[in-house]
N, C-alpha and C positions, 0 to 999 in steps of 0.2 A: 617289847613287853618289859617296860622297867618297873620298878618296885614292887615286884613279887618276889614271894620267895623262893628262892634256888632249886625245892625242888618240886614246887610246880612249874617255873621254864626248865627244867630238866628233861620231865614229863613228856611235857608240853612238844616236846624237837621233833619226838619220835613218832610224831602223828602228823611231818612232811612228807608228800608222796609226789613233788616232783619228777623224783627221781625214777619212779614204777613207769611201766608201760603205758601209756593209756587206756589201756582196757582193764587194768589193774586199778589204777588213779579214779575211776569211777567205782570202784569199791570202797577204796578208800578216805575220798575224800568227803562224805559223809561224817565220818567218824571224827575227822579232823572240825570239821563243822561242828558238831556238836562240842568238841573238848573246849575248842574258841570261845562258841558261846556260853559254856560252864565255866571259864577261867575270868569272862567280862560280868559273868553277875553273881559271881561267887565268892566268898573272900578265903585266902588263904589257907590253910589248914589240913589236921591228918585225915579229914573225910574228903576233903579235896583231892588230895594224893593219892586216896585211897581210890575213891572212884576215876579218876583219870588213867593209875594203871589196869582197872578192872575194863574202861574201857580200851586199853590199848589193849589189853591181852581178846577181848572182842575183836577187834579190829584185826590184829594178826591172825586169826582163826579162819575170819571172812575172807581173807586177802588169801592164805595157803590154800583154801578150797575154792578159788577163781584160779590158782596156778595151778591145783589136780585138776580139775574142769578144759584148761587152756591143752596140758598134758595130752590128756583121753582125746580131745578135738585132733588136734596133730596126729596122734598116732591114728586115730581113726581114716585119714583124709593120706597116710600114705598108701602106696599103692598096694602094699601086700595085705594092711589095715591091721597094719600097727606089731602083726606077729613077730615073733623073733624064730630067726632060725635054726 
């Protein structure tokens, strides 16, 4: 991404999800799709920036409630079902 400004690729990083689990990365990377294609037909600017962190903070919202979801699953699925003793 060259000749944008700094802090739309700034933005722009934190909507890689390589790094998540895969079952995570299917939440994710929707949202990453979308920012892509709002950075390729959009030009530069504060409403730029602004809607890219509104979607990132989207994004982060979706993602913590697939890891409370993944949480509940696991403790579900041990053997005592999840109680603490």
């Amino acid at each position: 991404m060259t000749n944008r400004h700094p802090s739309t690729t700034h933005v722009l990083r934190y909507f890689e999800y390589d790094h998540l689990p895969e079952r995570l990365q299917s939440f994710s990377a929707p949202f990453a799709e979308l920012a892509h294609e709002m950075v390729g037909s959009l030009p530069d600017g504060p409403e730029l920036t602004a809607g890219l962190r509104k979607l990132l903070e989207a994004k982060d919202c979706i993602v913590r409630a697939a890891v409370d979801q993944m949480r509940d699953e696991a403790a579900a699925a041990e053997p005592d079902g999840g109680e603490q003793r």
